[in-house]
C-alpha positions as CSV (number, residue, x, y, z in Angstrom):
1,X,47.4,-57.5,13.1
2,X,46.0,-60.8,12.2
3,X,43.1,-61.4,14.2
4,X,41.8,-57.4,13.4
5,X,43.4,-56.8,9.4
6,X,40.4,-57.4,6.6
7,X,41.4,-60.3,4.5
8,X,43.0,-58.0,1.7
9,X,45.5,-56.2,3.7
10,X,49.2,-57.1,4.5
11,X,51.4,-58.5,2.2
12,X,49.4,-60.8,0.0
13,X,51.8,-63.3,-2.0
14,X,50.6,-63.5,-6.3
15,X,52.3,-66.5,-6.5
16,X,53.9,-67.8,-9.5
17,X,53.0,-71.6,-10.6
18,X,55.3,-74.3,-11.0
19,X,55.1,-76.7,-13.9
20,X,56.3,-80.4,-14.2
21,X,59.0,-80.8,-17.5
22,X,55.5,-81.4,-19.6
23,X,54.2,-78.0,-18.7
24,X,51.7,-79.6,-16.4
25,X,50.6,-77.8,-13.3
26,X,52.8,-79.4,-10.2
27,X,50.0,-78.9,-7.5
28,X,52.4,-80.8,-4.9
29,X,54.9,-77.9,-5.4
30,X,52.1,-75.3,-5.4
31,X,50.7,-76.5,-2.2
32,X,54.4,-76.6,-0.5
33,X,54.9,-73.1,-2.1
34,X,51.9,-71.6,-0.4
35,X,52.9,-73.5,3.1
36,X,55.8,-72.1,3.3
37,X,54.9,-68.3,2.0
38,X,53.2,-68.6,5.6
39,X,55.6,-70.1,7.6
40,X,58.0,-66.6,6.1
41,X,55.0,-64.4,7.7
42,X,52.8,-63.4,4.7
43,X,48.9,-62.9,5.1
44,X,47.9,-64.7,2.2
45,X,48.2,-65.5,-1.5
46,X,46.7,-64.1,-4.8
47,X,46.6,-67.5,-7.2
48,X,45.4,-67.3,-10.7
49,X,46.9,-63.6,-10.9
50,X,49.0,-62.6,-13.8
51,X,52.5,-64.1,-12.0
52,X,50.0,-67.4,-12.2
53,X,49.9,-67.4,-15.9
54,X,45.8,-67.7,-15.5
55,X,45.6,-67.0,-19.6
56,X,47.6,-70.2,-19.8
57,X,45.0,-72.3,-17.8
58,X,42.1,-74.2,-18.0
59,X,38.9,-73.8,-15.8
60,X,40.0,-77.2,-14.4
61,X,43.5,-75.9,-13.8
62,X,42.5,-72.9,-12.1
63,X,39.9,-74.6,-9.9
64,X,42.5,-76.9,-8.4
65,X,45.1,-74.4,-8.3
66,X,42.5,-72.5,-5.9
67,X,41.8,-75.9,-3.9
68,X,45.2,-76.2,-3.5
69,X,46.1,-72.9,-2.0
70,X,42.9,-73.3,0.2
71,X,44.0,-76.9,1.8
72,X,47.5,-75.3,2.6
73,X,46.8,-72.4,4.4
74,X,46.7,-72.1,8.1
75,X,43.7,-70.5,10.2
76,X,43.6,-66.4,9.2
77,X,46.0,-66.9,5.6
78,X,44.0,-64.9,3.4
79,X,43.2,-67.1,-0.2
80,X,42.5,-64.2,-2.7
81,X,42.2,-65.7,-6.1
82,X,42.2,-63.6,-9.6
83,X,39.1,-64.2,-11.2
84,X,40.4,-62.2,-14.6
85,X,38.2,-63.5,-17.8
86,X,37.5,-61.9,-20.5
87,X,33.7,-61.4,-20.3
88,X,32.0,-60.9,-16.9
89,X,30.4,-64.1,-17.2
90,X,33.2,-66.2,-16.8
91,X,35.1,-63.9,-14.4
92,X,31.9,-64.3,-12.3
93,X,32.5,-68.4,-12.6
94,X,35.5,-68.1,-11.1
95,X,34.4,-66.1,-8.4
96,X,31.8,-68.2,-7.2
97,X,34.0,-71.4,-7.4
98,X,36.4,-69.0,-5.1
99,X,33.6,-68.3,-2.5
100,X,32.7,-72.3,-2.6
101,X,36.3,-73.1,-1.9
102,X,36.3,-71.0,1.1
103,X,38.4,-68.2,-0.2
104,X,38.3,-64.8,1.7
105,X,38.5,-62.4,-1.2
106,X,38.9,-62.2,-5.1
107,X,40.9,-60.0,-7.2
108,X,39.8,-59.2,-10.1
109,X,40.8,-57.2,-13.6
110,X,38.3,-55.5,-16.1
111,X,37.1,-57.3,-19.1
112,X,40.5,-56.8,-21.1
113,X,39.4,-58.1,-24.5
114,X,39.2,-55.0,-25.9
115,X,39.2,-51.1,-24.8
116,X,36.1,-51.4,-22.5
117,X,34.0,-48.3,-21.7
118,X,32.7,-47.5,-18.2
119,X,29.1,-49.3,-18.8
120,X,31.1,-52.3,-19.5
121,X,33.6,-52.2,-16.7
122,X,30.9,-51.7,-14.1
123,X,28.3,-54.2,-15.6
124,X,31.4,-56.4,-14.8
125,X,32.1,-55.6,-11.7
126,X,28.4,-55.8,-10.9
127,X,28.6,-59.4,-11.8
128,X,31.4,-60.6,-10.2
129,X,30.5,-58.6,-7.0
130,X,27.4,-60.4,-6.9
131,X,28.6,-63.9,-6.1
132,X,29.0,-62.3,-2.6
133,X,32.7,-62.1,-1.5
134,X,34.4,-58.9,-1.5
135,X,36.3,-57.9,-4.5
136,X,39.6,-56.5,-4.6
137,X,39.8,-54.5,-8.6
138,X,43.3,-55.1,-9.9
139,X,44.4,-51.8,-12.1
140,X,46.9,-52.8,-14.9
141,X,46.1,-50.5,-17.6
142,X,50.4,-51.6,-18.6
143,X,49.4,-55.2,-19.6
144,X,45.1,-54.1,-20.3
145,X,43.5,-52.1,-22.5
146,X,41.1,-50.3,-19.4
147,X,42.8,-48.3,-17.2
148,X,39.9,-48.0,-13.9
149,X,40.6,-44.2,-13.4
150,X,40.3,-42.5,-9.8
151,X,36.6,-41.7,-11.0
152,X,35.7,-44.8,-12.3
153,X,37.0,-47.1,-9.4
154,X,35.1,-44.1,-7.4
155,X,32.2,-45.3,-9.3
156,X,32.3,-48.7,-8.7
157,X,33.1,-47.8,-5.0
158,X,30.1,-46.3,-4.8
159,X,27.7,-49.2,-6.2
160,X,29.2,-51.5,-3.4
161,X,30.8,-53.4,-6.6
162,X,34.8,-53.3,-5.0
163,X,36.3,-53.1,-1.3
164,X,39.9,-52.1,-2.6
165,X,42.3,-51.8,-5.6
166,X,45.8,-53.4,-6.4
167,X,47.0,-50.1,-8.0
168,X,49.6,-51.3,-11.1
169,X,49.5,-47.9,-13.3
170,X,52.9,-47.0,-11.7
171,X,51.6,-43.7,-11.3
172,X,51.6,-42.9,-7.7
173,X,50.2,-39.5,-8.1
174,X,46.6,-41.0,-9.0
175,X,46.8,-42.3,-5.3
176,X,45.8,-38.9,-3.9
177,X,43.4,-38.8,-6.0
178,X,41.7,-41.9,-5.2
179,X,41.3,-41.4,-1.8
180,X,40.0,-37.7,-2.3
181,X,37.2,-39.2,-4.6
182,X,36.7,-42.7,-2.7
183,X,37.8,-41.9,0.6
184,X,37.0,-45.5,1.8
185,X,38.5,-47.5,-1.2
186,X,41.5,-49.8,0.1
187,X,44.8,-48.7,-1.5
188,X,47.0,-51.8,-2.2
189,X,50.5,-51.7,-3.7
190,X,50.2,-53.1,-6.8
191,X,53.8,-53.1,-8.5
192,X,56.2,-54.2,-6.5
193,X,58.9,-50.8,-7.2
194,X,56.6,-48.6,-5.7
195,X,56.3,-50.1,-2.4
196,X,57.3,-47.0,-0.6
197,X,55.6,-44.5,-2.7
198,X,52.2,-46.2,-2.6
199,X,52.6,-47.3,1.3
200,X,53.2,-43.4,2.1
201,X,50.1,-42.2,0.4
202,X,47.9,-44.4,2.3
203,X,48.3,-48.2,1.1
204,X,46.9,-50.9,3.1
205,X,47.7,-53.9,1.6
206,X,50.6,-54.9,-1.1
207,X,49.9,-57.7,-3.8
208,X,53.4,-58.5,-3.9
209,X,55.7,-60.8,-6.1
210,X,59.2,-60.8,-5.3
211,X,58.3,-62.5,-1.4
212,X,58.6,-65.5,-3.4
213,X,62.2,-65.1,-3.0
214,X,63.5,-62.7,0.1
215,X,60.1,-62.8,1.7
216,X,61.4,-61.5,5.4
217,X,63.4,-58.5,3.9
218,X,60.1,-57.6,1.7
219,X,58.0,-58.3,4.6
220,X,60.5,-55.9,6.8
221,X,60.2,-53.6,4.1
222,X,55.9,-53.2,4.4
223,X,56.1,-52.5,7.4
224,X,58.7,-49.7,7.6
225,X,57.3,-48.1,5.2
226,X,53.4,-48.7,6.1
227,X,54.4,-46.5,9.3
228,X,56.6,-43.8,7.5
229,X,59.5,-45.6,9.6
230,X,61.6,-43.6,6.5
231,X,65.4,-44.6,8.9
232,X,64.1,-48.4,7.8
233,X,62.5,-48.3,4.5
234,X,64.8,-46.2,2.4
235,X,68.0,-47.8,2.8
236,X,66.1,-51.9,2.5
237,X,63.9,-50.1,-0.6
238,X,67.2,-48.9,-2.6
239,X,68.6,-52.3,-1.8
240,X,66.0,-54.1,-3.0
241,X,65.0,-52.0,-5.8
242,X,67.2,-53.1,-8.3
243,X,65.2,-56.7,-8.4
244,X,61.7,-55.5,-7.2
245,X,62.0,-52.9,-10.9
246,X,61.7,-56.7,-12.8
247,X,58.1,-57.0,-11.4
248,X,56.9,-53.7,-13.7
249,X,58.5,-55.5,-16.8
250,X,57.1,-58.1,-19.4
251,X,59.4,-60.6,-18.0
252,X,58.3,-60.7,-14.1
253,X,57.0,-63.8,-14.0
254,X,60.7,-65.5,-15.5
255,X,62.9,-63.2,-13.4
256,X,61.1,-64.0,-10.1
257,X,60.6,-68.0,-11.5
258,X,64.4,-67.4,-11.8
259,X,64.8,-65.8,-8.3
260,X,63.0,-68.9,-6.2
261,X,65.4,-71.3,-8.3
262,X,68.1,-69.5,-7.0
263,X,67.5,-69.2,-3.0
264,X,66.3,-73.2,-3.4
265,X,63.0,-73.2,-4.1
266,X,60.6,-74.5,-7.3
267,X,60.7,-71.5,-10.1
268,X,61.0,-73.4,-13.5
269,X,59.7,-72.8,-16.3
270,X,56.9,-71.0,-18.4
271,X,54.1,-71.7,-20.7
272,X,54.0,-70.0,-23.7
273,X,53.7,-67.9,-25.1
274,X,56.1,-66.6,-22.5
275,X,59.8,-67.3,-23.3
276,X,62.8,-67.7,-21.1
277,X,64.8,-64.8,-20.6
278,X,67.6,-63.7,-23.3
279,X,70.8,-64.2,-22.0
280,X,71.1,-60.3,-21.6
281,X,68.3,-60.7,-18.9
282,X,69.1,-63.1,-17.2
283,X,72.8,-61.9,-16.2
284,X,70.9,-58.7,-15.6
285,X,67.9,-60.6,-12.6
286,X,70.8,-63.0,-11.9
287,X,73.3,-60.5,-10.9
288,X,71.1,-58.6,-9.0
289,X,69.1,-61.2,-7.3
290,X,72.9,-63.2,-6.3
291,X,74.0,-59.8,-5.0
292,X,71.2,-60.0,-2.2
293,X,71.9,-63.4,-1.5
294,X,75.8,-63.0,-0.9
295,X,75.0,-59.8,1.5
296,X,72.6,-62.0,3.6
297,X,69.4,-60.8,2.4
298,X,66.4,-63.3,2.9
């Protein structure tokens, strides 16, 4: 699958950031993160998404944060950085600092600033798409104030502006509809507690969060369900499910931060504004996520 996928498909990792007890970006533990994401069999990594708390950073930050995910990954690990800004401008910045770096791919949102219309999401598109690398669109209409509808990413489909969408609306019956109105637009799992839903109707690709902490069983997971292998997927979905439901909520970024610190690996904190879980949560994600780890899950 490696030497023949496009550089979006497979499970691509949006990796959360670590950050040193000053809130400072720990690039030594980002680097190490991103090693070992694929040494555990992922195809690549999404930095500067939303689990990378890119509002939080600066261009500087960002920039290294993509250097860094580009020095540690081996021959054919996709690097697919967010380039989400809030004018097209910027978001086209990032982009082209992305292609420079020798990143495959960018992922990128709609201006989110406020409620866009379609003449602003696809001038924004247009901009970003002509740095020259392909560009995934991410869909989070949950956490934006655009939703890109089945005819609007059809749209920018059609103007050669996007190659595939992370699809985050939840809403698996818009799938369908996608790939009547764009029959060549990539389908990629966006939300982590749809992974079989989205896979059945026709995903290629899953920008995933919770293979930061049982990578093989989410990896397994894909895969069954990519080839309908139902005997597979069901039972590892429902036993996963009860974690993978934290990456749809506000707090996804602390409960998986939460779930690397548990299985031994760098979570820590966040930068505001985003707080640490109440108590009440955190039983909740550590309940669940201990429960996987005492039945052997990894």
């Amino acid at each position: 699958m490696a030497e023949t996928r496009k550089p979006w498909h497979g499970v691509i990792v949006a990796t959360s950031l670590p950050f040193d007890d000053d809130l400072e970006v720990d690039f030594g533990a980002y680097g190490e993160s991103v090693a070992w994401l694929a040494e555990q069999g992922m195809h690549g990594v999404a930095p500067s998404g939303s689990l990378g708390e890119y509002q939080t950073l600066t261009h500087d930050e960002r920039d290294r944060v993509v250097e860094t995910a580009v020095a540690n990954a081996p021959d054919g690990f996709t690097v697919m950085p967010g380039v989400g800004a809030y004018g097209g401008r910027e978001a086209k910045r990032h982009a082209q600092f992305a292609k420079d770096a020798g990143c495959q791919a960018v992922m990128c949102l709609p201006p989110n600033a406020y409620r866009a219309d379609d003449r602003a999401v696809l001038e924004h598109y247009e901009l970003v798409a002509s740095v020259g690398l392909p560009v995934t669109a991410y869909n989070n209409p949950i956490d934006t104030k655009v939703d890109l509808r089945p005819e609007l990413l059809a749209k920018l489909y059609a103007e050669g502006f996007i190659v595939g969408v992370k699809e985050f609306s939840g809403d698996v019956r818009r799938c369908y509809e996608i790939a009547e109105l764009a029959p060549g637009l990539d389908l990629m799992i966006g939300t982590d507690d749809t992974v079989l839903e989205v896979a059945l109707a026709g995903g290629v690709g899953w920008v995933a969060g919770y293979p930061q902490v049982f990578p093989r069983a989410c990896l397994a997971l894909y895969e069954a369900s990519l080839v309908g292998d139902l005997e597979t997927a069901l039972p590892l979905y429902r036993r996963l499910h009860p974690v993978l439901r934290w990456d749809s909520k506000t707090e996804f970024i602390q409960a998986i931060k939460l779930g690397q610190e548990m299985i031994g690996r760098r979570g820590g904190r966040c930068r505001p504004p985003r707080q640490p879980l109440t108590p009440e949560q955190e039983a909740v994600v550590r309940n669940a996520t201990q429960a996987l780890i005492d039945a052997g899950v990894n």
